[in-house]
C-alpha positions as CSV (number, residue, x, y, z in Angstrom):
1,X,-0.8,-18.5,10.5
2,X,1.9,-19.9,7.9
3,X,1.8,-17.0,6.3
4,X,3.1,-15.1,9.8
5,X,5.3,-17.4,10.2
6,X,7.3,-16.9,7.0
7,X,7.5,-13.6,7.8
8,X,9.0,-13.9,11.5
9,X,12.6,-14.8,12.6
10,X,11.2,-17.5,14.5
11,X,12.1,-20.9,13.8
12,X,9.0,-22.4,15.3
13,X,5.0,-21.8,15.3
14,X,4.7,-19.6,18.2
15,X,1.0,-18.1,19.3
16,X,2.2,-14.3,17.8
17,X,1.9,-15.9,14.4
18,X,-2.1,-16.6,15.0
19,X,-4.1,-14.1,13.0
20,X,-6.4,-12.1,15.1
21,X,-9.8,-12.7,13.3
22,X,-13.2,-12.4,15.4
23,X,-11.2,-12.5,18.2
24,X,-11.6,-10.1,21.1
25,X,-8.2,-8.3,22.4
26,X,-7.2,-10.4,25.6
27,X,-9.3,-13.1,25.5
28,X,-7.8,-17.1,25.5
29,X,-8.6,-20.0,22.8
30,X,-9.1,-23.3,24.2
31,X,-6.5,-24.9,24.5
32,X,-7.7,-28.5,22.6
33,X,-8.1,-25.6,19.4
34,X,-4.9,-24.1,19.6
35,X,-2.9,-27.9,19.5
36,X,-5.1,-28.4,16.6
37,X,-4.2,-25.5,14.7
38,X,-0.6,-25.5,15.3
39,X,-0.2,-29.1,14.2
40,X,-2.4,-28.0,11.2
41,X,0.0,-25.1,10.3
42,X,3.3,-27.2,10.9
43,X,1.8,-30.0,8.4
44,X,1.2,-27.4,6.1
45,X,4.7,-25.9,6.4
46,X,6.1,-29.9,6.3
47,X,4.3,-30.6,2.9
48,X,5.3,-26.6,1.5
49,X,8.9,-27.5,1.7
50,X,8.8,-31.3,0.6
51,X,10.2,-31.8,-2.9
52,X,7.7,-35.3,-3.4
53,X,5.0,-33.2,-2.3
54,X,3.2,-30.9,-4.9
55,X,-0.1,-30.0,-3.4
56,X,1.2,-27.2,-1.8
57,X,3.5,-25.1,-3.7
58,X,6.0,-23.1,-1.6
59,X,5.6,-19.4,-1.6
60,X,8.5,-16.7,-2.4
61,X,8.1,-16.3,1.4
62,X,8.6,-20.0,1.8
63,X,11.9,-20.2,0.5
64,X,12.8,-17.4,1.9
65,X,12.2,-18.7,5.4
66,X,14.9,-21.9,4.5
67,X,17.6,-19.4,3.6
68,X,17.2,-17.8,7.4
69,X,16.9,-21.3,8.8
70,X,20.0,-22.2,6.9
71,X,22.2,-19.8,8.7
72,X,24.4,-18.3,6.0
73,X,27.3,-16.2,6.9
74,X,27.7,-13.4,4.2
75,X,30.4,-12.3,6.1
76,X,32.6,-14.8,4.6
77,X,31.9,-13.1,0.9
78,X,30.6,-9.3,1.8
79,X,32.2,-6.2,4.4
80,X,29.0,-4.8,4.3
81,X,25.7,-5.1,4.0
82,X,23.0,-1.7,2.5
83,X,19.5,-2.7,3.4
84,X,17.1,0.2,1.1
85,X,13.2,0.9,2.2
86,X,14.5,-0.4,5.6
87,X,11.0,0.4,6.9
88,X,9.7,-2.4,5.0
89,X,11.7,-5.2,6.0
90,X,9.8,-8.0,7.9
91,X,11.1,-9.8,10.7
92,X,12.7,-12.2,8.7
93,X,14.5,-10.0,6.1
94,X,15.5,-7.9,9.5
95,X,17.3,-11.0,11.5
96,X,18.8,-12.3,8.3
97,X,20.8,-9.0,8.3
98,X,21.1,-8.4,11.4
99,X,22.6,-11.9,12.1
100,X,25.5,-11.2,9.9
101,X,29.1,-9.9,11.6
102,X,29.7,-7.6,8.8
103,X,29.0,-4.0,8.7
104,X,25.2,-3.0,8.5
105,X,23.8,-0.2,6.5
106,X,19.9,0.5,7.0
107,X,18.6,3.3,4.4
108,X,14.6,4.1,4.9
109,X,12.0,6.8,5.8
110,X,10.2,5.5,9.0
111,X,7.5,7.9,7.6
112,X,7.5,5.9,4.2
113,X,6.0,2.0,6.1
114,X,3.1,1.3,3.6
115,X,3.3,-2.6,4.3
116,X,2.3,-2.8,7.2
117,X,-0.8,-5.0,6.9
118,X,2.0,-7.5,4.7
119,X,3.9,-8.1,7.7
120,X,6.7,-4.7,7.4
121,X,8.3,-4.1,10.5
122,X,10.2,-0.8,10.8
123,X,14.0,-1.7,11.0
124,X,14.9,1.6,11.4
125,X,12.7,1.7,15.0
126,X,14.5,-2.3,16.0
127,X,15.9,-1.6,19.5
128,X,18.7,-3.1,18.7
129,X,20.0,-1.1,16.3
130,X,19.7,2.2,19.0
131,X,23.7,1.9,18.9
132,X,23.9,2.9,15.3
133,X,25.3,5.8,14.0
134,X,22.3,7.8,12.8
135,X,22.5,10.3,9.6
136,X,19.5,12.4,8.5
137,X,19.1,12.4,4.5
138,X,16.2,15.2,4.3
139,X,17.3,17.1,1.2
140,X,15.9,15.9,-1.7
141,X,16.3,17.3,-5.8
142,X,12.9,16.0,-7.0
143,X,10.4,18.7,-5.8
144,X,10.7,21.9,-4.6
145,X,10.4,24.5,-1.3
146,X,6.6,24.3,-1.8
147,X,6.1,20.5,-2.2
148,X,8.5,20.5,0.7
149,X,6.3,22.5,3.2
150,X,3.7,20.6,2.1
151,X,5.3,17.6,3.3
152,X,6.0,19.1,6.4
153,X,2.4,19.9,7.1
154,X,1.6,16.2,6.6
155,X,4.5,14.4,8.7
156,X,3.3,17.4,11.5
157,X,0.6,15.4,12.1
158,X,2.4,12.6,13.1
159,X,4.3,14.6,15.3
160,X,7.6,14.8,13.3
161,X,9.8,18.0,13.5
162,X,12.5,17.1,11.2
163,X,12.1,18.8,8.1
164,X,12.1,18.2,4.2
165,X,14.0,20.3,2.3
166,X,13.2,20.7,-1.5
167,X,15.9,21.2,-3.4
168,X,14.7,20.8,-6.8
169,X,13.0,22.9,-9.4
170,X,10.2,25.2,-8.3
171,X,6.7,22.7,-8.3
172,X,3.7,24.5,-8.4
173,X,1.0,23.2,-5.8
174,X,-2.4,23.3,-7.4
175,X,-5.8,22.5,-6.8
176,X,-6.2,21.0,-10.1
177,X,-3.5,20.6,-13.2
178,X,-2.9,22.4,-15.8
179,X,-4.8,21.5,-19.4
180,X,-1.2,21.6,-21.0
181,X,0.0,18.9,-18.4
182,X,1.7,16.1,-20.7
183,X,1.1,13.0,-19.4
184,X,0.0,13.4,-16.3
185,X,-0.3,11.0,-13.6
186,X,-3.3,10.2,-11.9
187,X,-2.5,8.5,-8.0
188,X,-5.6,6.7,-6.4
189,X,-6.1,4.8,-2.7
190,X,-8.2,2.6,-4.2
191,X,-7.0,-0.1,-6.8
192,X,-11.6,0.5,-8.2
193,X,-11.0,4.5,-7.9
194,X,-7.7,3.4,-11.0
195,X,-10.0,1.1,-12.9
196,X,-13.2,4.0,-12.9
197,X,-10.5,7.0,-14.0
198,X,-9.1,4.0,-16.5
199,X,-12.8,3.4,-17.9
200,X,-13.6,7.5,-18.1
201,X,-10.2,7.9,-19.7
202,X,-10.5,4.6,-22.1
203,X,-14.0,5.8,-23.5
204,X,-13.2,9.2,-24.3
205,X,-10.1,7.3,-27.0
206,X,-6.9,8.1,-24.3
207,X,-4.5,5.9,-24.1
208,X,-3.8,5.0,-20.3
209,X,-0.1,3.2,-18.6
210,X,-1.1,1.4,-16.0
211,X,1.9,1.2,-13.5
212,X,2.4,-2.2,-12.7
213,X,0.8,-3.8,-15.4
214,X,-2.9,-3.7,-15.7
215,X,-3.2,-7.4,-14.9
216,X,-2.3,-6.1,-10.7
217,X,-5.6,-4.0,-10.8
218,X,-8.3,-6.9,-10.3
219,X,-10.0,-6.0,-13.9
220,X,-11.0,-9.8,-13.6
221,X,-12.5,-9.2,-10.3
222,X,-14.8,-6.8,-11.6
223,X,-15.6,-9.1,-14.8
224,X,-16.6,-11.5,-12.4
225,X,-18.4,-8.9,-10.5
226,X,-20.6,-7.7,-13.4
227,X,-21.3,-11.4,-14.4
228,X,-22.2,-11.8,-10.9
229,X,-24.4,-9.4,-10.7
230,X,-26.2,-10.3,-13.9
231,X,-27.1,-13.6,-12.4
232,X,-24.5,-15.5,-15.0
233,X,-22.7,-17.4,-12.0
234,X,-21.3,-19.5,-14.7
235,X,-19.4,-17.2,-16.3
236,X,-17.4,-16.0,-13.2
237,X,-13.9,-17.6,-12.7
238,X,-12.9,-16.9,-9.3
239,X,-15.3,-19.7,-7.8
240,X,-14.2,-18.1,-4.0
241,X,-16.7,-15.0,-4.9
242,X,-19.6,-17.8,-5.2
243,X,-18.3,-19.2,-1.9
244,X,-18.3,-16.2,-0.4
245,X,-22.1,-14.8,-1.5
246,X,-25.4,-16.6,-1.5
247,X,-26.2,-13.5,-4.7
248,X,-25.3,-10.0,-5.7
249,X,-28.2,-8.7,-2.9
250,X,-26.4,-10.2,-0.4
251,X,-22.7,-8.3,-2.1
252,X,-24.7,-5.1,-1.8
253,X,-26.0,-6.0,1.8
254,X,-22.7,-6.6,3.2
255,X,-21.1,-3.7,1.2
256,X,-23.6,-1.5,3.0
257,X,-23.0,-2.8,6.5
258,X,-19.0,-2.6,6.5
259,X,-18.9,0.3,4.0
260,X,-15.7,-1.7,2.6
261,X,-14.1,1.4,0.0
262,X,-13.4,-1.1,-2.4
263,X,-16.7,-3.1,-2.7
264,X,-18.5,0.3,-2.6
265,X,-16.6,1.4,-5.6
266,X,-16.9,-2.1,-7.3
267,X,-20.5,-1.3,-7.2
268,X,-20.5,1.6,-8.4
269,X,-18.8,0.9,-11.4
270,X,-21.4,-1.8,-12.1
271,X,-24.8,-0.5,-11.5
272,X,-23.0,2.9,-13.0
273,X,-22.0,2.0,-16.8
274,X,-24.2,1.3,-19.6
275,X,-22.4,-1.9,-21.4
276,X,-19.6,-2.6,-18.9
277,X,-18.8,-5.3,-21.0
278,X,-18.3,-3.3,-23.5
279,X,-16.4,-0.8,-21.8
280,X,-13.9,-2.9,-20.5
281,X,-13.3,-4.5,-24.0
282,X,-12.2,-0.9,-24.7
283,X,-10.2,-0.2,-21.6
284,X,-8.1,-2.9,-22.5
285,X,-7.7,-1.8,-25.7
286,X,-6.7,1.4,-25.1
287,X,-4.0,-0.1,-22.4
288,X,-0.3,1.1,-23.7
289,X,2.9,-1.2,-21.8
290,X,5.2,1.7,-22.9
291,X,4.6,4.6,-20.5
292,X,5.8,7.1,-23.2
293,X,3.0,6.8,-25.5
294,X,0.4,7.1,-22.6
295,X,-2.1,9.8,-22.6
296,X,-2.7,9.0,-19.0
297,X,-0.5,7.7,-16.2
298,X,-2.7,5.2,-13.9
299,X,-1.7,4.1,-10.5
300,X,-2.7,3.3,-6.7
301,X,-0.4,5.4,-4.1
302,X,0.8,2.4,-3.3
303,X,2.5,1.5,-6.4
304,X,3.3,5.0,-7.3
305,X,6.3,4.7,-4.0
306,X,10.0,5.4,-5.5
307,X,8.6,6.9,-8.7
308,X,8.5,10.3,-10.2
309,X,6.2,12.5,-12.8
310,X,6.5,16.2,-13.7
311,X,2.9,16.1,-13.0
312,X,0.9,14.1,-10.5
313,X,-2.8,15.0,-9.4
314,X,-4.1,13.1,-6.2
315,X,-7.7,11.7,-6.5
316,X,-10.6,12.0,-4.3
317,X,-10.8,8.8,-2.9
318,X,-7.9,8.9,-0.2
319,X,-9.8,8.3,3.4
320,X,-9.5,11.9,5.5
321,X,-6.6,11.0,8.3
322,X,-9.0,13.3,11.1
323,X,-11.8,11.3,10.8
324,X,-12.3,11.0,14.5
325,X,-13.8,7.6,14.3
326,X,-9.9,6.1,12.8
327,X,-8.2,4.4,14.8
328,X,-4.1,5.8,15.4
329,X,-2.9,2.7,13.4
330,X,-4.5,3.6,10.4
331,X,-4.7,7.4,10.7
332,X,-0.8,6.9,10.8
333,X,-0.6,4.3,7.6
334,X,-3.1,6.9,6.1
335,X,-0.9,9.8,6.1
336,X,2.3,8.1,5.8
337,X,0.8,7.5,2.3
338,X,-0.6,10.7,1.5
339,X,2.7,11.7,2.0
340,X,4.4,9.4,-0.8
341,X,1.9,10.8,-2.8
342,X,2.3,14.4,-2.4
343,X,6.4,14.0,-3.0
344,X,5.9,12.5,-6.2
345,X,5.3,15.3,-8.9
346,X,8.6,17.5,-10.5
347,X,6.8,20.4,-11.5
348,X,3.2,20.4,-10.9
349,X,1.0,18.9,-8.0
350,X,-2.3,18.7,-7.7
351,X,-4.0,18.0,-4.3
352,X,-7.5,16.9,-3.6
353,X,-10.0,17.3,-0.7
354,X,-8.4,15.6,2.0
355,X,-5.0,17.6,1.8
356,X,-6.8,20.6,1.3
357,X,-8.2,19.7,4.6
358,X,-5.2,18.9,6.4
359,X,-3.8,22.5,5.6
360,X,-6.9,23.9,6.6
361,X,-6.5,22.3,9.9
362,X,-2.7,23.0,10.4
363,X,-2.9,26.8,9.9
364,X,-5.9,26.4,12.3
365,X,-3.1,24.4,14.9
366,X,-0.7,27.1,14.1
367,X,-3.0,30.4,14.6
368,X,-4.2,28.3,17.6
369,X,-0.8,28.0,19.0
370,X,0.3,31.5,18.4
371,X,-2.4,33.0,19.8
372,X,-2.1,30.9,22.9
373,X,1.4,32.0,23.3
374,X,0.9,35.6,23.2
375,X,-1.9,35.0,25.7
């Protein structure tokens, strides 16, 4: 509930800022519970931002949250104002801008909002910005005409009819990339889909750049994971994994029931390598923090947003955006990021399963639509 309200423009708790966790859509909390949590959440927020208090250290968030309080005018020192990857501003980041008297420039791709589930709210879609002068940036010099209808094909699905334009060199779209493909990079969904093509890759002597810096890919969660599982409970740092699970049967019985992407993958890696220990001993060796001398770029879609490759393959473990049983917020989050993905390679691109799939089932749409038009 803090955490939401770091993120808002609000300057008090308000009931929006509640988490909904087992809670079904529409239905009230007593009222004795919610005056307990909110005076429970402003403590928390009273001891965050008290300097003689250092049991709970404020957040980047946190401090954040003062500066809007504060009510600074950067129209005394600024004429204007350029907000980039507008689609991921929160609430906060939004009104701080937007309560300025200086000129305002927003610059984003409403098809580009990965942050969603860390509070990003679509500035470019804020009602009250429906006055603004509104110019369309859809040519870009990093891929070409074929990366560009791919593109297309993908935002189609969300119903967009705006089009890319690829203006740069000719990138070949392949099912898989060429064996002379210099340092190629390798874009997962799944932070355990990096760390398995990171274990392959290690073992066979390549060296492998993790974008980001290994140390944002969990490798201690899996540590404690393979301890876990091995019944060494007092080898595993993260004490919250203990909290969590009674034993590893119970990790593999709750991984079957929600079929969690990650937690399947964790255990696969596990129960799947001979001396993981081992394994992971090497993996770090073979770790390189200069991307040159990589043999193998590593990174989650995610991370790989605002950067560029000559060639970029797209792994198998991206969720399929037509499953029926997806729900629209997530089927749109899904292919807004297969779409960062697929505009990422220069020269060569290779796509896996799921975008094959997807332009299976658009020249099935089109055909459909044709045919139905003649008719």
């Amino acid at each position: 509930m803090v955490s939401n309200f770091l993120c808002s423009p609000l300057d008090v708790f308000h009931e929006s800022h509640i988490p909904i966790i087992n809670r079904k859509p529409g239905s009230q909390m007593p009222p004795s519970f919610l005056e307990v949590l909110f005076k429970m959440a402003e403590d928390l927020w009273a001891r965050m931002i008290d300097p003689e208090d250092s049991s709970v250290p404020i957040l980047h968030d946190g401090y954040l949250k003062l500066y809007l309080l504060s009510k600074p005018d950067l129209s005394r020192q600024y004429d204007v104002i350029l907000a980039d990857e507008a689609q991921d501003l929160n609430g906060l980041t939004l009104e701080l801008i937007k309560m300025q008297s200086c000129r305002k420039i927003f610059v984003g791709d409403r098809h580009q909002v990965l942050y969603r589930f860390r509070g990003a709210d679509n500035a470019l879609d804020d009602p009250e910005l429906n006055d603004a002068v509104d110019l369309n940036l859809t040519r870009s010099f990093r891929f070409g005409p074929a990366t560009a209808s791919l593109a297309n094909m993908i935002l189609s699905f969300k119903g967009e009819t705006l089009k890319v334009v690829g203006a740069g060199a000719r990138t070949k779209i392949k099912t898989a990339l060429d064996s002379t493909a210099k340092r190629p990079a390798l874009l997962h969904r799944t932070v355990m889909g990096v760390i398995t093509s990171a274990l392959d890759f290690t073992a066979a002597g390549r060296k492998v750049y993790w974008v980001g810096g290994i140390d944002g890919y969990q490798i201690s969660n899996i540590e404690d994971l393979y301890w876990f599982s091995e019944g060494q409970s007092q080898k595993v740092k993260n004490k919250r994994l203990l909290k969590e699970f009674n034993d590893w049967d119970q990790y593999l019985a709750i991984a079957e029931e929600t079929k969690d992407r990650e937690m399947v993958r964790a255990i696969k890696i596990i129960t799947g390598s001979d001396d993981l220990e081992g394994k992971l001993r090497q993996m770090r060796a073979m770790t390189v923090k200069d991307e040159s001398l990589a043999d193998i770029t590593l990174a989650t879609a995610h991370r790989s947003k605002g950067l560029e490759w000559d060639n970029v393959a797209l792994m198998d473990d991206f969720p399929d955006p037509l499953d029926p049983l997806m729900d629209h917020g997530s089927r749109e989050d899904e292919l807004a990021l297969l779409y960062v993905a697929t505009t990422r390679a220069r020269h060569q691109l290779a796509v896996n399963q799921v975008v094959i799939g997807l332009m299976r089932e658009c020249t099935y749409r089109q055909r459909l639509a044709a045919s139905q038009s003649q008719a």
